[in-house]
Structure formats: structure tokens, C-alpha cells
DOVO-428740 format. One line per 3 residues: for each residue x, y, z of C-alpha. Coordinates in nm, 2 decimals. Layout:
BEGIN
X Y Z ~ ...
This chain:
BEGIN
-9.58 -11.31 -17.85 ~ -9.79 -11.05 -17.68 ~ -9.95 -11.07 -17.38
-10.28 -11.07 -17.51 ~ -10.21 -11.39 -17.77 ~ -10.01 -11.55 -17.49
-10.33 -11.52 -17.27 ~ -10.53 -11.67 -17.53 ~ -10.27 -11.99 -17.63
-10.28 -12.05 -17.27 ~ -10.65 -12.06 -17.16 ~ -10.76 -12.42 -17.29
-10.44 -12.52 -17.08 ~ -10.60 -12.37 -16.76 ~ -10.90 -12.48 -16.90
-10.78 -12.84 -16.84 ~ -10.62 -12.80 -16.52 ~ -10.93 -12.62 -16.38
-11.12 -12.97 -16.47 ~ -10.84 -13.20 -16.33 ~ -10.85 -13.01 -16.01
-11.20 -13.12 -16.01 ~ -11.16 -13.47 -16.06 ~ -10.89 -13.45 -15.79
-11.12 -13.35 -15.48 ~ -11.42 -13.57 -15.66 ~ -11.19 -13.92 -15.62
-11.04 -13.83 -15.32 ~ -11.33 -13.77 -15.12 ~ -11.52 -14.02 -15.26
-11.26 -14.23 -15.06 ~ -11.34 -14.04 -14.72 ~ -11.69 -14.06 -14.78
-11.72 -14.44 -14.78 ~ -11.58 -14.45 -14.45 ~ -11.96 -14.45 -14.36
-12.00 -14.74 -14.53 ~ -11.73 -14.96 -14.46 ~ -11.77 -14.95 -14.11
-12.14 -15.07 -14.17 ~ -12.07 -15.36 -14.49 ~ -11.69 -15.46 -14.37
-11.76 -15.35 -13.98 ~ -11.43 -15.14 -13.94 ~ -11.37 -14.95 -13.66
-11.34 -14.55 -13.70 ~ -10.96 -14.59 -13.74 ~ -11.02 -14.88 -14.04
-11.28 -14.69 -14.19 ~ -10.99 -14.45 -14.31 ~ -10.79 -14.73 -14.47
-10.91 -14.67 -14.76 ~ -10.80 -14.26 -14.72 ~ -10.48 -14.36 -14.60
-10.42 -14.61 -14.89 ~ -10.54 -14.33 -15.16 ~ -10.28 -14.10 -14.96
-10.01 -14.34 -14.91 ~ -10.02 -14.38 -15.28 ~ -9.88 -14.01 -15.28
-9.58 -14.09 -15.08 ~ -9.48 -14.40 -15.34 ~ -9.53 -14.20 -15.63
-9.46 -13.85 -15.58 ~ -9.08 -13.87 -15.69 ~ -9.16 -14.07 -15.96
-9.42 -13.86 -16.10 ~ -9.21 -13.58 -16.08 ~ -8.95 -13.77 -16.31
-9.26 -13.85 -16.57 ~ -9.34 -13.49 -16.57 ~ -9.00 -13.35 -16.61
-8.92 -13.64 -16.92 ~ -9.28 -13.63 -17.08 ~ -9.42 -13.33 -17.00
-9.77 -13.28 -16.89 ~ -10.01 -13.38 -17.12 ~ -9.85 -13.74 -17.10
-9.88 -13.72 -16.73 ~ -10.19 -13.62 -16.72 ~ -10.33 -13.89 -16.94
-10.13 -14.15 -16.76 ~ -10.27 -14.04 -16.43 ~ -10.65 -14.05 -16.59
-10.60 -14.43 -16.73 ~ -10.50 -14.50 -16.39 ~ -10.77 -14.31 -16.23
-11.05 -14.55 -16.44 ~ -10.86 -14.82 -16.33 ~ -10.89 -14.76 -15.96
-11.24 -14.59 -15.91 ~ -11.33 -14.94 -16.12 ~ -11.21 -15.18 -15.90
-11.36 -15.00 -15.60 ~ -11.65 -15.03 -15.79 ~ -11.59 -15.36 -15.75
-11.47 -15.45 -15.42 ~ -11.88 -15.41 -15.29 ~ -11.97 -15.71 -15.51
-11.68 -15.92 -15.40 ~ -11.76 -15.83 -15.05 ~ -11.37 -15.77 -15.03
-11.21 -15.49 -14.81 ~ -10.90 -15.59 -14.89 ~ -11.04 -15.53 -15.28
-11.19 -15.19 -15.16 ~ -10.84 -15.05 -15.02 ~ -10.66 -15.18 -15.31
-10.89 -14.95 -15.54 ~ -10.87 -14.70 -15.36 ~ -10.45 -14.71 -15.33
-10.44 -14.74 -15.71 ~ -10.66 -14.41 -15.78 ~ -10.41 -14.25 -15.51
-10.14 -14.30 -15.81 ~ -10.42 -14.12 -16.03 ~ -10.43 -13.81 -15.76
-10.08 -13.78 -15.69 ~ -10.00 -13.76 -16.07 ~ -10.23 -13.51 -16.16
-10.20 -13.29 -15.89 ~ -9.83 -13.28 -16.01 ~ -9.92 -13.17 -16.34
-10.18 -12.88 -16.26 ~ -9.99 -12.69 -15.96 ~ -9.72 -12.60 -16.14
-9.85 -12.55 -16.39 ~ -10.10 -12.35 -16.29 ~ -9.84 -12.15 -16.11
-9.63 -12.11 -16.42 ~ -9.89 -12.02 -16.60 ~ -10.00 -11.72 -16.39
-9.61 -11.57 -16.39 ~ -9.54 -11.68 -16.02 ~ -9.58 -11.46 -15.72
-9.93 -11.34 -15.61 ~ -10.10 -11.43 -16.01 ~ -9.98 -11.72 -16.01
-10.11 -11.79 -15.61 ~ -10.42 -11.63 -15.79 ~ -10.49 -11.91 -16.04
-10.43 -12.15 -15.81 ~ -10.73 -12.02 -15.56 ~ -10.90 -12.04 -15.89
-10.86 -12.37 -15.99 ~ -10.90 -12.46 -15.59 ~ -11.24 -12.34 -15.66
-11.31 -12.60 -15.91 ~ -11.17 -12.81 -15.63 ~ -11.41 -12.76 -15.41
-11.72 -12.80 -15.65 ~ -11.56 -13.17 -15.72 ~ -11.54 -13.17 -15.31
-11.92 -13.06 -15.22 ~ -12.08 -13.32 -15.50 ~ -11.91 -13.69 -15.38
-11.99 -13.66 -14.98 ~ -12.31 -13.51 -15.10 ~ -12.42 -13.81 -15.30
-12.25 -14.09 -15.14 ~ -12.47 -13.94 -14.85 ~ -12.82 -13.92 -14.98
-12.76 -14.26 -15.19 ~ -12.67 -14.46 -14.81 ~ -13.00 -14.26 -14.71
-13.12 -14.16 -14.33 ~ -12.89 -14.48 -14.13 ~ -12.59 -14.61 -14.15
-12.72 -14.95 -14.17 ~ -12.81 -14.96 -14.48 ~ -12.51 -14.80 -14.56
-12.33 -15.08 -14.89 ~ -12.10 -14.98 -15.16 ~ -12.36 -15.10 -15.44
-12.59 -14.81 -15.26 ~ -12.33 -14.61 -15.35 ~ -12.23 -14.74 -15.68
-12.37 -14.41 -15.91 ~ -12.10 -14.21 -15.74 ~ -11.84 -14.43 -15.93
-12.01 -14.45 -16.20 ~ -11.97 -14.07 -16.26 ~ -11.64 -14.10 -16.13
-11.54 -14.35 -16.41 ~ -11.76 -14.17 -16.69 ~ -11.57 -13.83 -16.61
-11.25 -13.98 -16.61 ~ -11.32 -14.12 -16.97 ~ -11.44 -13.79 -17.11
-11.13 -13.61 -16.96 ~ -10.91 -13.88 -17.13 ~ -11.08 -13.76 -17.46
-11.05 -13.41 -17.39 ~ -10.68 -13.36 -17.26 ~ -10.62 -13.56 -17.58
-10.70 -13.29 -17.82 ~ -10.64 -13.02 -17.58 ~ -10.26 -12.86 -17.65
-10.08 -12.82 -17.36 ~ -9.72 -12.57 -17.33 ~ -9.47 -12.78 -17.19
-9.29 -12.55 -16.98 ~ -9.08 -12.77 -16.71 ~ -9.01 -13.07 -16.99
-8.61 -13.18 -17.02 ~ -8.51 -13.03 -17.36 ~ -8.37 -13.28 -17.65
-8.01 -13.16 -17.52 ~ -8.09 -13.26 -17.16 ~ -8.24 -13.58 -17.25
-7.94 -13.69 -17.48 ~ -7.71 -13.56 -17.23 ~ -7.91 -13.81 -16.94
-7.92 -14.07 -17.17 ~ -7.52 -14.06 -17.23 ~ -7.47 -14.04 -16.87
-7.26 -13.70 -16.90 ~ -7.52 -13.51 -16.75 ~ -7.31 -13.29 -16.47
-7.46 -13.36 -16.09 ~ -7.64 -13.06 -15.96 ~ -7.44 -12.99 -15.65
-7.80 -12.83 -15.60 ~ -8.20 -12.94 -15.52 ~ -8.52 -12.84 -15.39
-8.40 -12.99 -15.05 ~ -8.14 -12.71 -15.02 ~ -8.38 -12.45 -14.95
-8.48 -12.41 -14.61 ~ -8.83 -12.26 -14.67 ~ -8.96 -12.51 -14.95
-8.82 -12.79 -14.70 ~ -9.03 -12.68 -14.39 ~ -9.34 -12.61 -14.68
-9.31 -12.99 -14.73 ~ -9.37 -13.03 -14.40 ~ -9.68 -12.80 -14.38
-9.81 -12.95 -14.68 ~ -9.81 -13.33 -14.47 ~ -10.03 -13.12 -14.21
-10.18 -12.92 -14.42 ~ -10.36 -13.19 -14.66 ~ -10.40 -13.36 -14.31
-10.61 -13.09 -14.14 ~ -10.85 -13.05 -14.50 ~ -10.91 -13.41 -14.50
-10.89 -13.54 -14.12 ~ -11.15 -13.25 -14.03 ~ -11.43 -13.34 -14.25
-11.38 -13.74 -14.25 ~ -11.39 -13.79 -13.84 ~ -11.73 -13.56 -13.84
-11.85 -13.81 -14.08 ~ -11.80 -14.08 -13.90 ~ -11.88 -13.93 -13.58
-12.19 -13.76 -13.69 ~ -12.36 -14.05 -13.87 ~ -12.33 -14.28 -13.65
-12.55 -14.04 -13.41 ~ -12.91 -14.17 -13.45 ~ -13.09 -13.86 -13.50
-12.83 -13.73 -13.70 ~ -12.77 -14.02 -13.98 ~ -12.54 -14.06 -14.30
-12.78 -13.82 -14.52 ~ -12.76 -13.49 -14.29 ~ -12.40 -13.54 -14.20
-12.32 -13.59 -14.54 ~ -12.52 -13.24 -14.65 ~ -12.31 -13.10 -14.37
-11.98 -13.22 -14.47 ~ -12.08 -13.15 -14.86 ~ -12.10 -12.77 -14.66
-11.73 -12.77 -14.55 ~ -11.63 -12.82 -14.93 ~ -11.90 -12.57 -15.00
-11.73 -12.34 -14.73 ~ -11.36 -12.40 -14.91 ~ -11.53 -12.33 -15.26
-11.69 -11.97 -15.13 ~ -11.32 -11.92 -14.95 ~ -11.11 -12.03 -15.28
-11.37 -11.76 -15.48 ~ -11.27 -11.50 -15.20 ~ -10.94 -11.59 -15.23
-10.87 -11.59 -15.60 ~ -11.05 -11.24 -15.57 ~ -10.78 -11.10 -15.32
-10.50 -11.34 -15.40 ~ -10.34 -11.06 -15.65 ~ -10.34 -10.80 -15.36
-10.32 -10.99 -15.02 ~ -9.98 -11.19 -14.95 ~ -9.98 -11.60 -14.93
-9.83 -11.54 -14.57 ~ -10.09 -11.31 -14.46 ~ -10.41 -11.53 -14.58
-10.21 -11.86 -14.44 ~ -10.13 -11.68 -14.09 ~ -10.50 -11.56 -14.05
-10.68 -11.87 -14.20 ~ -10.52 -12.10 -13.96 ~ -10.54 -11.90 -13.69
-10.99 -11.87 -13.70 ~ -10.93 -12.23 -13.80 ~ -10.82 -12.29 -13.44
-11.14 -12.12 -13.30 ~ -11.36 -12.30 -13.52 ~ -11.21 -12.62 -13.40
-11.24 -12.52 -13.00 ~ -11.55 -12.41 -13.02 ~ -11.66 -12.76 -13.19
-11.48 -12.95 -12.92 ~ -11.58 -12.76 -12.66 ~ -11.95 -12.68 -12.70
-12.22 -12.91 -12.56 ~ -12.28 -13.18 -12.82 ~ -12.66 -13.16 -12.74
-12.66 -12.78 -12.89 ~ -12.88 -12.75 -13.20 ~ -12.96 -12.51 -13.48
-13.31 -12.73 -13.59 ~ -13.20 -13.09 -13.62 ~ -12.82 -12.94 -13.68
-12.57 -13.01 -13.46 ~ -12.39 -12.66 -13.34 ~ -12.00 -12.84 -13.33
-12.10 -12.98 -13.70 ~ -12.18 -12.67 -13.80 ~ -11.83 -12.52 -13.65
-11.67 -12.79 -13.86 ~ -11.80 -12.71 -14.16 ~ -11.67 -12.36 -14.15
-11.32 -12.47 -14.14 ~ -11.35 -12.53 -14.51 ~ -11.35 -12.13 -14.53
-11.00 -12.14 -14.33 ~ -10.84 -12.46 -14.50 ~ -10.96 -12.36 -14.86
-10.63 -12.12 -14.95 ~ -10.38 -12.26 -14.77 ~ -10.31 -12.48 -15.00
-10.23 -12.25 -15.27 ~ -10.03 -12.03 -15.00 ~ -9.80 -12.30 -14.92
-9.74 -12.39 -15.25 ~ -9.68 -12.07 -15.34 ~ -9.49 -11.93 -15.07
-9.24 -12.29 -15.07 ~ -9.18 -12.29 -15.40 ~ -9.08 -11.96 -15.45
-8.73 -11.85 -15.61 ~ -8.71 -12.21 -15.70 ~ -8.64 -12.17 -16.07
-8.55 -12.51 -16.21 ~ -8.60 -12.68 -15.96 ~ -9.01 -12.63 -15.92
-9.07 -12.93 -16.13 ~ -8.85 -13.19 -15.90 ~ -9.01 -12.98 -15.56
-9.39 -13.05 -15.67 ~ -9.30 -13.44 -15.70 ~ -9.10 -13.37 -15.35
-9.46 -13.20 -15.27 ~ -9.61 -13.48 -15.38 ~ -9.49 -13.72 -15.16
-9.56 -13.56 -14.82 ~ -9.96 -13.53 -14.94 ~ -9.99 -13.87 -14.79
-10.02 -13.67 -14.42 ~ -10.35 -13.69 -14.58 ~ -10.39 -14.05 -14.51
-10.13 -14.06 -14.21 ~ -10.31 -13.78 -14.01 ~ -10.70 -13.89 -14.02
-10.58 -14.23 -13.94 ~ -10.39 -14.09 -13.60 ~ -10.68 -13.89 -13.55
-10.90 -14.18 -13.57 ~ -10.72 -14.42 -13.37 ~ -10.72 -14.14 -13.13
-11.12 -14.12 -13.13 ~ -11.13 -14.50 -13.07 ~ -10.95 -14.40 -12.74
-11.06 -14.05 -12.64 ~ -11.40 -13.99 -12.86 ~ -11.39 -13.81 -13.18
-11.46 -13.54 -13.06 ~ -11.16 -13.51 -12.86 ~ -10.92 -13.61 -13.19
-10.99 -13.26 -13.31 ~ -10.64 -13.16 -13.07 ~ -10.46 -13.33 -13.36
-10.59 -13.13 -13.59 ~ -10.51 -12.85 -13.38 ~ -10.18 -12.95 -13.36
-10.10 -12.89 -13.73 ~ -10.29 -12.56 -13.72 ~ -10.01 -12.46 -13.50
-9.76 -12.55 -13.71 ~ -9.91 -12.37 -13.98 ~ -9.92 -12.00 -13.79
-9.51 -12.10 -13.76 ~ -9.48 -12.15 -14.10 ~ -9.62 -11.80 -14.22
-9.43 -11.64 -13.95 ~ -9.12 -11.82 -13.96 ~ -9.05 -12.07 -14.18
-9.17 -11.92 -14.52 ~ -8.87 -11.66 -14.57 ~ -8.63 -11.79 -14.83
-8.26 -11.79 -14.67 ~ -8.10 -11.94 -14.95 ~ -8.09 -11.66 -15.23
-7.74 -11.68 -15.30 ~ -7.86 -12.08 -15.47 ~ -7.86 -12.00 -15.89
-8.19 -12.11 -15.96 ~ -8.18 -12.04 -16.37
């Protein structure tokens, strides 16, 4: 095959991932965004509010293994369907859970949809990755599809915003019922397309794999993604990673609109900015990603991320830009900084995997729920010490980051045979 008809077999593929990747940051957010209005209809503090976040995230953690297994025995397009059916499912019954008048109902909704996330952002990072050869190109298409991320991102706090309207106290999940509406309507059409889309099956167990599992003489990898040092530690930046993207935007939602003059619909056009911000960065960084290393745009990106985050904390709360809070503003432009470092991790822990990429994304997977586990600290924290003042959390994993792209992204364990 050459690479021209290679390029052009592949691009419905990417074509599907690029729209999953959407419906990834649309569902997920949708969950941070109605921490607005549970704390008004269910009267949850700041820490409850993100139940519902850390339920959709806690998901990750139960499935992400599993997942990975699907992938590896079915392959992606079965995945991926799975993940959509299960998607409907939950975004319905949060849906739901404002007619009951149920939080309990509302958290459950929002756990099962965290299946839906977890599964399909096992199928479209590796693949994405694979698709674009590995190495820089396949960091690349990742920014890319990020992108489409981030468009998914910027609509849900945008609307969930403007439907609650200028106070929190008429903030109600039937105000914001449209969103999951379009949630479930998108979820259907993506069922329909994946369907006829054809998808290459790269990382699926071959017929001789599968009878050989099935027999039980399949010979025990002395092997795994665990035995390398650099994806191990990415794990770990991944928990504070997906932490940080999701932790920073959610507590200046809940800070922010609960401030009289500032309200639910301009805190939700400023947090719809922060996914706005991680859109333009993912553009930049698809732009650059073929020419600038994953450890170079990690180590910089956390490091103004930092700044950002100091100058929000730190700034008089009273300082405006119009009717704009200043330390808002500073928060929003952390989605520049956190908008390609997921792609960076990814790319720089799973590289010189080989094999065992398919069993590391499910491993991946799992340690996404920091982005339930983190906003919750960081909100339990702002019930103690202001909200504000949570943001050292955040810092925190910032940190961890700059050691990760310094440190703990060189691959030790090259003598491991990875075909």
C-alpha cells in the first residue's frame, strides 16, 4: 500500500475519532457544569457539587482495565459502539434525575456515562497515535483531535450557563435539560455513523491469539506496561494531569457564580473561554507538534501554567476588566497551558511500548479518575480555606508535571522486547 492510499483508507478512521473526542469533552463537562446547579436544586456544598465529576471519573478507575481487554478482544469499532450505547444510557438518566428530584439519580447518571468516557477515550488515543506512525506525527494527531476536544469543551459550560441564566437560584436541571438533549441526539447519530464507518484494527488479538487464550496455552508475558519506568510515572501525571484540566475550570465555576455580580451566565462564558483557550493551544500545538518535542511543550506549558494560577490567587479579587473578574480571566488562560499536555504525556509514556500500548491506555485509563479525585480534594479544601486558596492543589500537580518532562519521561527499560 502506498503512502498516499494508506492516507486515504485511514482518514474516515480519524474522521471518527476526531468526532468521539468531541463527545468526550461535551459529556464530561456537562457533568462539571451542573455543579452550578446542584448546589442550588439538591443544596450541595462546593465539595458535593463535584460528586457528580467524581462519579463520571471514578467510572474511569472501574473500567479502564476492562476496556482495555474489550479493545484488545474486539477491536475498536466494537468498543466504540459499546461505549456510545452506554453513553445514551447515562446522559438519559441524568436527564432524568431533575424530574425525580433525586441526587442520588443524578450521580448515578453521571457514573454510568463515565463508563461511556473511559471506553472511548481508550479507543481514539491509540489509535490516533497509531495512526499517525508514533513519535512527534502521531503526538501531532493527537493535538488535532484535542482540538475537536475543546470545541466539545467550550459548547456544554457555555449553554448549561446561559440556559440557568444571570443567578444561581434559578439554577434546575430541567433549565438545563436542552444540553442533554443534544447530548443524547449526538450520541445516536454517532452510533449510526461509527456503524458504517470501517475502522483498521490495529491492536486486536489475532485468530491465533484468541484460540491460544481460549485453550489456556497462551505463554505468560514475563512482561507489561508496568515494567517500564517512564509509562508508570506517565500514569501518574495523567491522574494530575486530567486533575489540573478539570479541577481548574470547575472550582471557578462554582466560586464565580455564586458571586452576585458575577452569576452562572458570565462565569459560564468565562469558563466556556478556558476550553476556548485549550482549543486555540491544541490548534498551535498540532501546528508545531511535528517539530517541537512532547517534553519541551509539557515542561513550558506547566511551567506558565503555574503563573497563571499565582497570579489568580494572589491578585485582589475586586480587580476588573468591565464586569470581568481579573483572577477569572487568569484561569481561563490555563486552558492554553493544559490543552497539550495531554497529548505529551500520552505520547512521551507510551513510547517504545510496542505491544503493549493497547493494555497501557486501559492502564491510562484507570488513573483519569484524578479527574474526579482531584476537584473533589480541591473542593473540600475551598469549603475550609476559600476556593480561591484550593488553587495550591492544583499547583501541586503542576509541579509534578515540570518533574515528569525533566525526569521521569526517559525510557530506562530499552533492553524490554516490545515486538
Amino acid at each position: 500500500m502506498t503512502k498516499t492510499n494508506a492516507s486515504k483508507s485511514y482518514t474516515p478512521a480519524i474522521a471518527v475519532c476526531f468526532a468521539l473526542f468531541f463527545m468526550i469533552a461535551f459529556v464530561t463537562n456537562l457533568a462539571g457544569s451542573m455543579g452550578v446547579v446542584v448546589t442550588n436544586q439538591f443544596g450541595a456544598s462546593k465539595a458535593l457539587s463535584q460528586l457528580g465529576t467524581l462519579a463520571n471519573f471514578i467510572a474511569y478507575a472501574c473500567m479502564g482495565i476492562p476496556a482495555g481487554i474489550i479493545l484488545r478482544r474486539k477491536g475498536y469499532k466494537f468498543t466504540a459502539l459499546a461505549a456510545v450505547i452506554v453513553g445514551f444510557i447515562g446522559v438519559g438518566i441524568q436527564f432524568l434525575s431533575g424530574y425525580a428530584e433525586s441526587f442520588a439519580v443524578y450521580v448515578a447518571g453521571a457514573f454510568v456515562a463515565g463508563f461511556s468516557m473511559c471506553m472511548l477515550n481508550i479507543v481514539v488515543n491509540p489509535m490516533l497515535n497509531t495512526l499517525g506512525g508514533g513519535g512527534n506525527k502521531g503526538n501531532q494527531l493527537i493535538q488535532w483531535g484535542g482540538s475537536c476536544n475543546s470545541i466539545g469543551g467550550t459548547i456544554a459550560p457555555f449553554l448549561v450557563g446561559w440556559l440557568v441564566g444571570g443567578s444561581i437560584q434559578d439554577a434546575t436541571v430541567a433549565k438545563a435539560a436542552p444540553v442533554m438533549i443534544i447530548a443524547m441526539v449526538i450520541f445516536a447519530i454517532a452510533f449510526v455513523v461509527i456503524s458504517l464507518t470501517k475502522i483498521p484494527e490495529p491492536h486486536m488479538e489475532t485468530p491465533e491469539e484468541k484460540a491460544a487464550r481460549l485453550a489456556g496455552n497462551k505463554v505468560k508475558d514475563p512482561y507489561s506496561p508496568l515494567s517500564f519506568r517512564h509509562f508508570v510515572l506517565g500514569a501518574i501525571a495523567i491522574f494530575f494531569y486530567v486533575g489540573i484540566e478539570v479541577g481548574i475550570p470547575n472550582t471557578a465555576n462554582i466560586h464565580f457564580s455564586g458571586i452576585e455580580w458575577v452569576g452562572p451566565a458570565l462565569t459560564g462564558t468565562l469558563i466556556s473561554a478556558y476550553w476556548l483557550s485549550m482549543l486555540v493551544g491544541r490548534l498551535v500545538g498540532a501546528s508545531v507538534g511535528a517539530k517541537v518535542s512532547s517534553k519541551t511543550m509539557l515542561l513550558c506549558t506547566s511551567s506558565l501554567a503555574i503563573i497563571f494560577i499565582l497570579i489568580a490567587m494572589f491578585i485582589p479579587e475586586s480587580a476588573v476588566i468591565g464586569k470581568i473578574p481579573v483572577s477569572l480571566l487568569f484561569l481561563a488562560l490555563c486552558g492554553l497551558c493544559t490543552s497539550i499536555m495531554w497529548g505529551s504525556i500520552f505520547n512521551l509514556s507510551t513510547e517504545g511500548l510496542g505491544k503493549y500500548t493497547a493494555a497501557a491506555s486501559g492502564i491510562f485509563m484507570t488513573l483519569v479518575c484524578g479527574g474526579g479525585i482531584i476537584p473533589f480534594v480541591q473542593n473540600a479544601l475551598a469549603d475550609v480555606i476559600g476556593s480561591l486558596q484550593s488553587y495550591w492543589v492544583i499547583v501541586a500537580c503542576l509541579a509534578y508535571l515540570i518533574f515528569y518532562a525533566v525526569l521521569g519521561s526517559r525510557n530506562v527499560n530499552k533492553d524490554i522486547p516490545v515486538e
